[in-house]
Steps between C-alpha positions, in 0.01 A plus 500: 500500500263517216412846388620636832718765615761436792522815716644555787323684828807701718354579846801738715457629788752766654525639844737725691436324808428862647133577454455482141451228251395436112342222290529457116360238274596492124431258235723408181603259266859484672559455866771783510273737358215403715746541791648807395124666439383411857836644656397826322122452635617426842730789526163744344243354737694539833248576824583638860428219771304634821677352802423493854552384859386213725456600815715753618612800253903414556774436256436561142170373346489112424134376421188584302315778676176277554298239324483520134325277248564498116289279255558406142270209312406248793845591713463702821816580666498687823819638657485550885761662743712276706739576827826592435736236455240252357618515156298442177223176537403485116570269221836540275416720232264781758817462734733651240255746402466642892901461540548696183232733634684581796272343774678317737183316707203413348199246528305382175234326396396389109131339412427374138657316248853632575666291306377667186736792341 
């Protein structure tokens, strides 16, 4: 386009499905590179994930360990503990995000224009 630049916006997240999990975001004029960058970012910004039980303390942890609400712009999203066996009630993209996280049973809840990246 006219007196534009094309770059492209790499969003990866990694996870070791065991507590632990790490976003990166990287732009660049290539897609590799942008990829690439936000592998490196991921692996740099990795974070411990709190888990908990429902209900009874037995077996190994499998849900968040109570209600928790995160905001950014107009999006709420609020991650609540769910029985055992329940499984992940979210949308796609949160659902990989938990999984890769390492819960197992979880309940959520977005508000906002969620759509928007």
């Amino acid at each position: 386009r006219a007196g534009q630049r094309t770059r492209f916006k790499a969003f990866v997240a990694i996870g070791d499905f065991n507590g632990h999990i790490g976003l990166g975001v990287k732009c660049s004029k290539e897609v590799a590179t942008a990829i690439r960058g936000a592998i490196i970012l991921a692996k740099l910004s990795v974070i411990p994930v709190r888990r908990g039980y429902w209900g009874n303390k037995i077996g190994k942890p499998h849900t968040v360990p109570c209600k928790v609400t995160g905001k950014c712009g107009s999006v709420v999203v609020r991650l609540i503990p769910a029985p055992r066996g329940t499984g992940i009630v979210s949308a796609p993209v949160p659902k990989k995000l938990l999984t890769m996280a390492g819960i197992d049973d979880c309940y959520t809840m977005a508000r906002g224009k969620t759509a928007t990246l």
